[in-house]
Backbone as CSV, one residue per row, in Angstrom:
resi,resn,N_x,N_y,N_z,CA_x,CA_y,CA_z,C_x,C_y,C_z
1,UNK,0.822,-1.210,0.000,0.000,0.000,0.000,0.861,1.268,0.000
2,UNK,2.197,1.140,0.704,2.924,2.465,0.873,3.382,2.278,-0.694
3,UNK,3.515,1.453,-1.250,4.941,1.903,-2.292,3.343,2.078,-3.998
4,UNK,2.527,1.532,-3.081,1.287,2.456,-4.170,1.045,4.140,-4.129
5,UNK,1.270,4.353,-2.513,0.854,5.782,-2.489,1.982,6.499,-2.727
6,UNK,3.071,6.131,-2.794,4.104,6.791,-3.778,3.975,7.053,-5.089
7,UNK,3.864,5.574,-5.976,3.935,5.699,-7.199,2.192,6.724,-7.573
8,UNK,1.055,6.543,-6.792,0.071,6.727,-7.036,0.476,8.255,-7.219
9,UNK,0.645,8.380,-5.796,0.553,10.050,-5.297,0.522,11.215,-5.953
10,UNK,2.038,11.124,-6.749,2.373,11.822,-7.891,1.677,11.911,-8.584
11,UNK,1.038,11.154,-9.395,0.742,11.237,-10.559,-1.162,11.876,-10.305
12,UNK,-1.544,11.690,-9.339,-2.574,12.337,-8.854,-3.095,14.007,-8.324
13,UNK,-1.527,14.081,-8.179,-1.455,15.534,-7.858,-1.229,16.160,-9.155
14,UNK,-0.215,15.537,-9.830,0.123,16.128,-11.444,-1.621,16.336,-11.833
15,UNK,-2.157,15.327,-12.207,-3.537,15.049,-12.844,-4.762,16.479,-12.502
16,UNK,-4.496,16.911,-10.782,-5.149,17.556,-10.561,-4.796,18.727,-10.708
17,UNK,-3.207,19.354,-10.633,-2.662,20.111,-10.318,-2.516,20.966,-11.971
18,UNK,-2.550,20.119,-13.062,-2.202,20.431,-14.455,-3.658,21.774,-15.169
19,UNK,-4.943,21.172,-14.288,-5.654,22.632,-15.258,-5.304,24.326,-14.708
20,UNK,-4.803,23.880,-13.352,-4.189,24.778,-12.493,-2.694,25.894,-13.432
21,UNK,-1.960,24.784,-13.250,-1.043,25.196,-14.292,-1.309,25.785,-15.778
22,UNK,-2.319,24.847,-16.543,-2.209,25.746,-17.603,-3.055,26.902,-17.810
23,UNK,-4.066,27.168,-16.802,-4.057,29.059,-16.601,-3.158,29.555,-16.131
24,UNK,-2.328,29.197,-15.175,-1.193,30.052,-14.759,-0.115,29.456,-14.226
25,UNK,0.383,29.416,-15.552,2.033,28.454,-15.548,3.183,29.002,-15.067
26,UNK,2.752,30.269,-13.807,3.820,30.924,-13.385,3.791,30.948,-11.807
27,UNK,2.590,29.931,-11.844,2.181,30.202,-10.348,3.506,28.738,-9.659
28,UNK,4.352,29.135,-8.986,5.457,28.095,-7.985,4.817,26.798,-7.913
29,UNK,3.619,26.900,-7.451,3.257,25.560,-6.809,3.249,24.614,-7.843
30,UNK,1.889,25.208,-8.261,1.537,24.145,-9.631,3.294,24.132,-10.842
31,UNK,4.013,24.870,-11.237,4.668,24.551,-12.060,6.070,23.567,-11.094
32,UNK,6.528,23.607,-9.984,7.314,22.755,-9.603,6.832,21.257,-9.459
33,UNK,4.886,20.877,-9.534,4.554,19.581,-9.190,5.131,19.351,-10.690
34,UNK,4.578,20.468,-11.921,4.186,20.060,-13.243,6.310,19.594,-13.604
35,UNK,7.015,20.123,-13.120,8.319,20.127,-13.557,8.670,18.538,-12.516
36,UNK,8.131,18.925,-11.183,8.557,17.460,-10.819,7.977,16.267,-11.536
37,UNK,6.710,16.078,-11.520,6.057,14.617,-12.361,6.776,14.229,-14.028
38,UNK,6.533,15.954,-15.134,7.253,15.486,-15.991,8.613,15.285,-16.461
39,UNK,9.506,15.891,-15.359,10.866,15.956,-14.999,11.666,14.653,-14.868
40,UNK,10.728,13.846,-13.759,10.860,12.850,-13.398,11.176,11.761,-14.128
41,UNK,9.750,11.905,-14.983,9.921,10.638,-16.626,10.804,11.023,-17.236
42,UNK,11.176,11.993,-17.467,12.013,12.272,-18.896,13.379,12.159,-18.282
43,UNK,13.639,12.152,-17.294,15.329,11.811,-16.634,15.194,10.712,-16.280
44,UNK,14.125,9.833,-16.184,13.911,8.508,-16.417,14.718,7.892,-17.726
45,UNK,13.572,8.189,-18.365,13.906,7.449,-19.493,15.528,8.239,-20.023
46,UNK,15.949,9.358,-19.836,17.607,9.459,-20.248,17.876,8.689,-19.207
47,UNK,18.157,8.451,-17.671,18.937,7.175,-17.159,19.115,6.024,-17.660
48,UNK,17.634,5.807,-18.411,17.685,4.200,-19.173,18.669,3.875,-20.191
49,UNK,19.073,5.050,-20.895,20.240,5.675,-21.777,21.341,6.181,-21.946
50,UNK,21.622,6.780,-20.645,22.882,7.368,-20.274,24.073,6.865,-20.876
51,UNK,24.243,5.633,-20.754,25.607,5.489,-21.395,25.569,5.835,-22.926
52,UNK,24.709,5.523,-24.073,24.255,5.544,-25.362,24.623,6.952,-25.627
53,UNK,23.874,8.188,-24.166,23.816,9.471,-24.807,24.920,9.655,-24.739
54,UNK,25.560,9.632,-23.305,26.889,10.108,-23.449,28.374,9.971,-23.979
55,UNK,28.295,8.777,-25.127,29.127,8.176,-26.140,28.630,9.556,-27.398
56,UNK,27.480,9.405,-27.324,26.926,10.465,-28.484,27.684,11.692,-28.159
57,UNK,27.428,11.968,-26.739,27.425,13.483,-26.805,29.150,14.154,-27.194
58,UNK,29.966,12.715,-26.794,31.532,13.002,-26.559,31.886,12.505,-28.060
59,UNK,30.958,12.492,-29.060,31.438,12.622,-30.730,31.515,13.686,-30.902
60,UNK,30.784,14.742,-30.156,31.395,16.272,-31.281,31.629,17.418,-29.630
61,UNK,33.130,17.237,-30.117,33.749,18.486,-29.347,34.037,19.793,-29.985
62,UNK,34.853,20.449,-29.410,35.144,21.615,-29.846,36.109,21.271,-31.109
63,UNK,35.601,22.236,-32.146,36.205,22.041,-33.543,35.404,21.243,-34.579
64,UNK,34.703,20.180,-34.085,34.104,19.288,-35.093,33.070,20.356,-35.340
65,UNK,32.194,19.503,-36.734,31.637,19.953,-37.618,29.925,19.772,-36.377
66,UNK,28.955,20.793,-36.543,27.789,20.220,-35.521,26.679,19.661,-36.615
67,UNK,26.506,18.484,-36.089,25.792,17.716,-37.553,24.260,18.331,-37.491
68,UNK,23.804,18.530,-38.781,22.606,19.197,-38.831,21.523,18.326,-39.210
69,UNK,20.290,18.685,-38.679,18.768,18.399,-38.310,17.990,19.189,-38.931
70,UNK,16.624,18.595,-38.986,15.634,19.892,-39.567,14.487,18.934,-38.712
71,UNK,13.714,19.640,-37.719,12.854,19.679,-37.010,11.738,20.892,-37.539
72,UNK,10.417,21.285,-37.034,9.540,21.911,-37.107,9.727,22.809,-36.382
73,UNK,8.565,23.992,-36.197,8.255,25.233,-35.615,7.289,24.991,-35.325
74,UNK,6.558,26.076,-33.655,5.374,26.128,-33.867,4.422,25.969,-34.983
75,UNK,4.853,26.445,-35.815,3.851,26.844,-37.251,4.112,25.199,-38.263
76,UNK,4.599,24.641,-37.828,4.770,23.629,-38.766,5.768,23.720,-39.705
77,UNK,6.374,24.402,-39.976,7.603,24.973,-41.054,8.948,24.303,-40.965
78,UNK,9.318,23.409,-41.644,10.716,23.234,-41.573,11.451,23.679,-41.581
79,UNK,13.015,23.541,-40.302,13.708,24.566,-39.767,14.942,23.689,-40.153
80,UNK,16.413,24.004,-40.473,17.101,23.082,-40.524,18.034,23.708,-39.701
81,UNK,19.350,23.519,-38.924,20.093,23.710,-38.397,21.376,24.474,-39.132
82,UNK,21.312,24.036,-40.268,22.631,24.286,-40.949,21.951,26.000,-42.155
83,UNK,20.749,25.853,-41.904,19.950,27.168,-42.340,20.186,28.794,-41.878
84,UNK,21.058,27.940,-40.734,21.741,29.520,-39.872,23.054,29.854,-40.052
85,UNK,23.931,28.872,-41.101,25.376,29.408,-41.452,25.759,30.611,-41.724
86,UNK,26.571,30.881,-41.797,27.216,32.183,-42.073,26.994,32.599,-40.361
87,UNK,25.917,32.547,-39.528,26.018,33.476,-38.158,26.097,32.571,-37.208
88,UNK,26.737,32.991,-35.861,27.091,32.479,-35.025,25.511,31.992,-34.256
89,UNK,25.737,30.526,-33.618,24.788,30.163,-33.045,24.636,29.090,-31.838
90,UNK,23.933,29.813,-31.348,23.722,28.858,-30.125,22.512,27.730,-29.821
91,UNK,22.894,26.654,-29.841,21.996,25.525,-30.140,21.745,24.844,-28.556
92,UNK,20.491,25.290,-28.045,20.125,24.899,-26.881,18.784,24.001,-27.144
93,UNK,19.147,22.912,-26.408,18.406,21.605,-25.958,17.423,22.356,-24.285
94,UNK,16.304,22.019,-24.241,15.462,22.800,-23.232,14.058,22.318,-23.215
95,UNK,13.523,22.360,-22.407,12.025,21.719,-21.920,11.085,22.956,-21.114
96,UNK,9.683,22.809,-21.302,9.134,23.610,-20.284,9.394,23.143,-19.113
97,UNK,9.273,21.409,-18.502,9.397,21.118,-17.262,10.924,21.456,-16.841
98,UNK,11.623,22.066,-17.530,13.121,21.870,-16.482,13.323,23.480,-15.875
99,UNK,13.392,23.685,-14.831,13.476,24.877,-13.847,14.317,25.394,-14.378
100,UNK,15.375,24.744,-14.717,16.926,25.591,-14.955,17.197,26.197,-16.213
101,UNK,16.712,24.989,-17.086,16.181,25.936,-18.822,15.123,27.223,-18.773
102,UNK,14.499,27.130,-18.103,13.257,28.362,-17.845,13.906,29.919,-17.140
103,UNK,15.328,29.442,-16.257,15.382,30.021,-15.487,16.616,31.036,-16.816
104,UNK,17.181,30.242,-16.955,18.641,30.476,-18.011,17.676,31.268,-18.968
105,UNK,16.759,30.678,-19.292,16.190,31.884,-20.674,15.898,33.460,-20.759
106,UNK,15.837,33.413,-18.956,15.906,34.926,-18.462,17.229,35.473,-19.381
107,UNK,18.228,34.962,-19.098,19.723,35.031,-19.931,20.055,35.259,-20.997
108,UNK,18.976,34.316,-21.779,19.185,34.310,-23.080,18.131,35.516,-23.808
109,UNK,17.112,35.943,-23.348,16.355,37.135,-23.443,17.246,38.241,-23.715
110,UNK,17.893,38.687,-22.484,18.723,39.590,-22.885,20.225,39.624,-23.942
111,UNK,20.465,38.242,-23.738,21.695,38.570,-24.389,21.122,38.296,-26.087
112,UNK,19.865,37.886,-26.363,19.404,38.066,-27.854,19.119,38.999,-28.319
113,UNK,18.671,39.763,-27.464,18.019,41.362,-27.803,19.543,42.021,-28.042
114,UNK,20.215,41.663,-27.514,21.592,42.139,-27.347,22.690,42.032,-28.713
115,UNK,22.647,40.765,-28.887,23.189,40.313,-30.054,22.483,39.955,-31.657
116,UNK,21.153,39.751,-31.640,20.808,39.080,-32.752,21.048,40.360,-33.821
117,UNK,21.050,41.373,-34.144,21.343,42.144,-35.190,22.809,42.197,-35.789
118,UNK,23.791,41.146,-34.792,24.951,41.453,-34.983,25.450,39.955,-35.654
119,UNK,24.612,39.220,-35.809,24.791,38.149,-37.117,25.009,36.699,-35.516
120,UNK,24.259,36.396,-34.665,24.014,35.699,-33.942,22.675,35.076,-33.504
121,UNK,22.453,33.780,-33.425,21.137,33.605,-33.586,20.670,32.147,-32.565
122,UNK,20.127,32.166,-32.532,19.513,30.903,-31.044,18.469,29.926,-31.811
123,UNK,18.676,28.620,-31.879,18.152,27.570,-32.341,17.865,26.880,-31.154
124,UNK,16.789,26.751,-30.504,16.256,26.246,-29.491,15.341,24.974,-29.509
125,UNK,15.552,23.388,-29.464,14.972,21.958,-29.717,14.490,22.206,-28.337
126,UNK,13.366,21.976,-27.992,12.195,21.803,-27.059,11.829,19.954,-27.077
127,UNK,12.031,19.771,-26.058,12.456,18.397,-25.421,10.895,18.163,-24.615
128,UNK,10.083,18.808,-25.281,8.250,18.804,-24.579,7.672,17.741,-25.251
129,UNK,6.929,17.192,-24.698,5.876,15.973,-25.397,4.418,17.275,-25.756
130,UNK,4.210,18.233,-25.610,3.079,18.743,-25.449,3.285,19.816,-25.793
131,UNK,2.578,19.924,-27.410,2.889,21.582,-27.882,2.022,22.550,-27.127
132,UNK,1.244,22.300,-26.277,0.671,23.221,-25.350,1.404,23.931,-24.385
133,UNK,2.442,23.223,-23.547,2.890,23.694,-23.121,4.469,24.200,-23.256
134,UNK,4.937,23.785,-24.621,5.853,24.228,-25.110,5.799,25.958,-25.548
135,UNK,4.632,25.811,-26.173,3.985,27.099,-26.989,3.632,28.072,-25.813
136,UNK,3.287,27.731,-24.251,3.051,28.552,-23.167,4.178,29.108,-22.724
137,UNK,5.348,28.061,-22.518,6.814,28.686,-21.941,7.225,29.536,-22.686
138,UNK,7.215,29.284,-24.263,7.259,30.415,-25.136,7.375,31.760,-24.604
139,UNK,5.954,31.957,-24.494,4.840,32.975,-24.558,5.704,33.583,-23.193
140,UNK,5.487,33.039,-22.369,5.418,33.058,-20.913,7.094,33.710,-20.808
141,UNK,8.201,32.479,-21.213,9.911,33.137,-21.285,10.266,34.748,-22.160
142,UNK,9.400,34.863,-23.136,9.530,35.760,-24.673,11.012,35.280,-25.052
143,UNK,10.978,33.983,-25.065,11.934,32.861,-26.095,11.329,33.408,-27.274
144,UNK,11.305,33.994,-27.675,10.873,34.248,-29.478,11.947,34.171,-30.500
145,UNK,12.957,33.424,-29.871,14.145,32.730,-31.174,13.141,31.579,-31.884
146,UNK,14.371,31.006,-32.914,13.809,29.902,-33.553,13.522,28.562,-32.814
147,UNK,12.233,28.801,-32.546,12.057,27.644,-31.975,11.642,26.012,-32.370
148,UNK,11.980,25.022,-32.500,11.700,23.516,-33.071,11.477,22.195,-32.407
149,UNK,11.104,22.013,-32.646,10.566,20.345,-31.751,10.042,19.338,-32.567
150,UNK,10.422,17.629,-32.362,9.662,16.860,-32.692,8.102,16.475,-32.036
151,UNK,8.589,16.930,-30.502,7.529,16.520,-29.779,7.242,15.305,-29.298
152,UNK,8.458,15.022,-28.904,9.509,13.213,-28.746,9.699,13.173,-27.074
153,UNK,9.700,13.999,-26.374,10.631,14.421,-25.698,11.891,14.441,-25.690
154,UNK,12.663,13.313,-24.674,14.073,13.742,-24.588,14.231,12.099,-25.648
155,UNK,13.091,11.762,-25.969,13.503,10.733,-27.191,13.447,11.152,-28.034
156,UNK,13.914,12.452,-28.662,13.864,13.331,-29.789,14.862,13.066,-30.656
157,UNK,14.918,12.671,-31.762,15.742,12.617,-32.722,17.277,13.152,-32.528
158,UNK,16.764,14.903,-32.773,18.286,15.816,-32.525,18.382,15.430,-31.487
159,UNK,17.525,15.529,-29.640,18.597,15.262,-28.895,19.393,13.595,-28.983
160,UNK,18.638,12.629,-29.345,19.322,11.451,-29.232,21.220,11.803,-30.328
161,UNK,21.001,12.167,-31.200,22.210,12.736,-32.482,23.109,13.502,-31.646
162,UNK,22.939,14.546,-30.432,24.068,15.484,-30.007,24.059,14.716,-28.503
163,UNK,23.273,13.760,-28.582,23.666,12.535,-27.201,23.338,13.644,-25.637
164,UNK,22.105,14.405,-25.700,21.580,15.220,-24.347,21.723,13.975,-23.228
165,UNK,21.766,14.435,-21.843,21.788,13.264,-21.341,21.539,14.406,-19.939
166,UNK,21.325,15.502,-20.133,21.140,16.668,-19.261,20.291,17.843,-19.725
167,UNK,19.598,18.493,-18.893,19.016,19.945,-19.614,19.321,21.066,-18.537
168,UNK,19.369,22.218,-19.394,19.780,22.034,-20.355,21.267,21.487,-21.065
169,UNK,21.024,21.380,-22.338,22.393,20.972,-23.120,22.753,22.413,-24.043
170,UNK,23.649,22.705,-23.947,24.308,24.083,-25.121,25.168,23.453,-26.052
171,UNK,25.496,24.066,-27.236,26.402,23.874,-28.286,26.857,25.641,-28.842
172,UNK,27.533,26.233,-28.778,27.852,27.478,-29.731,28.364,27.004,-30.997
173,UNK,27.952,27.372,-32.192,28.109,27.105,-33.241,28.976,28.524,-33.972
174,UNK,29.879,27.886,-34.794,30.496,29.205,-35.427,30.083,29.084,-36.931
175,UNK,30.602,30.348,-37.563,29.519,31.059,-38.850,30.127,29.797,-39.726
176,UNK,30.920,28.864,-39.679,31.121,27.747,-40.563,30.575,26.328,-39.896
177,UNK,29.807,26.609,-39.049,29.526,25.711,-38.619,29.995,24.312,-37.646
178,UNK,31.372,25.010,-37.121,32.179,24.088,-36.587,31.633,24.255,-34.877
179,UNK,31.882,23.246,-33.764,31.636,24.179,-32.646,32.558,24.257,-31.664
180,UNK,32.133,25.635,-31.054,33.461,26.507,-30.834,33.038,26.060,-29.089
181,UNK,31.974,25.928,-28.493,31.817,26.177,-26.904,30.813,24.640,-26.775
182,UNK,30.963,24.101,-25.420,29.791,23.320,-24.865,29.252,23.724,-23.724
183,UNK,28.341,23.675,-23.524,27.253,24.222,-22.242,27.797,25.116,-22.162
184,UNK,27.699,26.101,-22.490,28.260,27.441,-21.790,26.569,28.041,-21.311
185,UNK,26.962,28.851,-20.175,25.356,29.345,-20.009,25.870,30.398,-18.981
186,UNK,25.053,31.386,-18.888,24.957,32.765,-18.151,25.881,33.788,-18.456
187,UNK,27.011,34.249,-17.329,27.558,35.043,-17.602,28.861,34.463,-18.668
188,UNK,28.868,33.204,-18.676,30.633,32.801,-19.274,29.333,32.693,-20.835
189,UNK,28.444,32.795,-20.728,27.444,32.666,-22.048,28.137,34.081,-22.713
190,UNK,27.797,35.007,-22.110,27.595,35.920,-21.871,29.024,37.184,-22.550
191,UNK,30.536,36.163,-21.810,31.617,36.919,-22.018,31.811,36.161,-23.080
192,UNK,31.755,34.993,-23.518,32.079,34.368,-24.899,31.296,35.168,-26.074
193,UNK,30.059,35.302,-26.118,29.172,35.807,-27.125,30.257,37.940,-27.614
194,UNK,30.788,38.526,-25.972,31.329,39.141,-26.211,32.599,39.698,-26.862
195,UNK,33.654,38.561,-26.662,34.483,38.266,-27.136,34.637,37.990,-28.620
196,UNK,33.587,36.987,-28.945,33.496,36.324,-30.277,32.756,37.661,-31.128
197,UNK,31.800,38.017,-30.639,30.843,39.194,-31.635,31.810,40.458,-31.982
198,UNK,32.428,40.935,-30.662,33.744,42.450,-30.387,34.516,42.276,-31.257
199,UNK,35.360,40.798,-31.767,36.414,40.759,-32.434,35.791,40.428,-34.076
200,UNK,34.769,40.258,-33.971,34.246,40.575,-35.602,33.790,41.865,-35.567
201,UNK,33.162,42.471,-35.194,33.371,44.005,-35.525,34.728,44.805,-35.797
202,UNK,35.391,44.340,-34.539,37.001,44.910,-34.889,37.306,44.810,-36.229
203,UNK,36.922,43.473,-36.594,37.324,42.442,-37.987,36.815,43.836,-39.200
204,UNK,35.509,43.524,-39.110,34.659,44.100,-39.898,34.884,45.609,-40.243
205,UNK,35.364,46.278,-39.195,35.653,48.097,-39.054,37.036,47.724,-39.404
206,UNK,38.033,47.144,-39.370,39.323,47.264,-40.315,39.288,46.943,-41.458
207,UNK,38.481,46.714,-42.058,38.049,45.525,-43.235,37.768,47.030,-44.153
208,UNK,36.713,47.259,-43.388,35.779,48.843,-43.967,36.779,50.007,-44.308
209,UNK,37.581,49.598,-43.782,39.029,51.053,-43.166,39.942,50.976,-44.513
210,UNK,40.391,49.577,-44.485,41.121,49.205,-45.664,40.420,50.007,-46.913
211,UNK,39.340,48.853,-47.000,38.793,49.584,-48.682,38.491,50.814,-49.054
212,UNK,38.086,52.132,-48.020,38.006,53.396,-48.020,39.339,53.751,-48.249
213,UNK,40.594,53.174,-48.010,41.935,53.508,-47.635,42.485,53.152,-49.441
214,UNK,41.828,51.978,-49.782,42.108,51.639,-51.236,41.212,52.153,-52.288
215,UNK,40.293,52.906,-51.747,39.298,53.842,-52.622,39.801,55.137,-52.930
216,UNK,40.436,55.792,-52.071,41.034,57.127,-52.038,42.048,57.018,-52.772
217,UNK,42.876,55.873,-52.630,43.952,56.040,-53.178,43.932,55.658,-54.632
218,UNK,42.715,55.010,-55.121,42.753,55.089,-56.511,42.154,56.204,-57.057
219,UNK,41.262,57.048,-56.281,41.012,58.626,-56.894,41.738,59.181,-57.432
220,UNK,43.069,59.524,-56.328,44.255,60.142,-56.619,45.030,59.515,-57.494
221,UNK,44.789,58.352,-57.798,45.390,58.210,-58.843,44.861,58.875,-60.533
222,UNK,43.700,58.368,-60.085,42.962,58.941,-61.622,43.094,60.177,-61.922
223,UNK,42.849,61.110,-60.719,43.115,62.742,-61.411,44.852,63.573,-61.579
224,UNK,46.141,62.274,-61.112,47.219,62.676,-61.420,47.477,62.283,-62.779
């Protein structure tokens, strides 16, 4: 009877606790049962896997090529991974149930508003069984990067391919597509994106300097 009202328990409170949540998926209570019950399964079933993912995940380090996927959008639209070349990108693995992905997106809010005009861009695989509440964290984070999902959970295609075995999972991707960072998140998110973006502008404003510098000087040539 006890090891019923365990397994029962949970899943009774989830059951009741879930119309709660999806009017207000910001309210503590209801979203820590909703993150514990579906939290629970889905680090389930990666334990059942762990070794599998993490052979996967230790195929692509820093430098290798990040193998590309094409998953959906809200809208149904095929998204491919390798569709974002040429700009730097950050490829985050993330769930509505995981506290710490929800919490990090505070992070990534600002540092997108921050960077995306400067040729940087956020590819975000949603590790949700439930476009309801994928489409709420959305709403709810203003994650309004590219967002994609099979709708697998953490038995998702891409994550099984980059071997997740944690959430969140990060990848920084560079404008050729090689990758340059793993998990990086917050502020070291934060000084990398600075570093990497600062020294292409530098790039870019000497670049600009030159050819004004080789423009002038063929003027003067023409009118001597």
């Amino acid at each position: 009877n006890k090891l019923l009202v365990i397994i029962i328990g949970p899943i009774l409170l989830y059951a009741i606790s879930f119309p709660f949540f999806y009017n207000n998926p910001d309210a503590p209570l209801y979203f820590n049962l909703y993150s514990l019950y579906q939290g629970s399964f889905e680090h389930q079933v990666i334990d059942d896997n762990r070794d599998a993912l993490m052979k996967n995940n230790r195929q692509y380090e820093i430098g290798d090529k990040a193998p590309d996927f094409t998953l959906q959008n809200v809208q149904g639209e095929k998204i491919s991974l390798s569709d974002q070349k040429g700009k730097y990108v950050l490829l985050t693995f993330w769930a509505s149930w995981c506290p710490v992905c929800r919490e990090e997106n505070k992070n990534l809010v600002r540092l997108y508003d921050q960077y995306k005009g400067k040729g940087f861009e956020i590819v975000a695989v949603s590790l949700d069984r439930s476009i309801t509440n994928w489409e709420k964290a959305i709403d709810t984070d203003h994650s309004h990067w590219i967002q994609v999902s099979d709708l697998q959970g953490v038995d998702s295609e891409a994550a099984i391919l980059y071997g997740v075995y944690v959430t969140p999972t990060t990848f920084l991707i560079d404008q050729e597509g090689k990758i340059i960072a793993k998990n990086v998140a917050g502020e070291a998110l934060a000084r990398e994106l600075e570093q990497i973006l600062q020294a292409k502008f530098v790039a870019g404003a000497g670049q600009i300097i030159y050819l004004l510098h080789k423009y002038e000087l063929n003027i003067t040539f023409t009118f001597v």
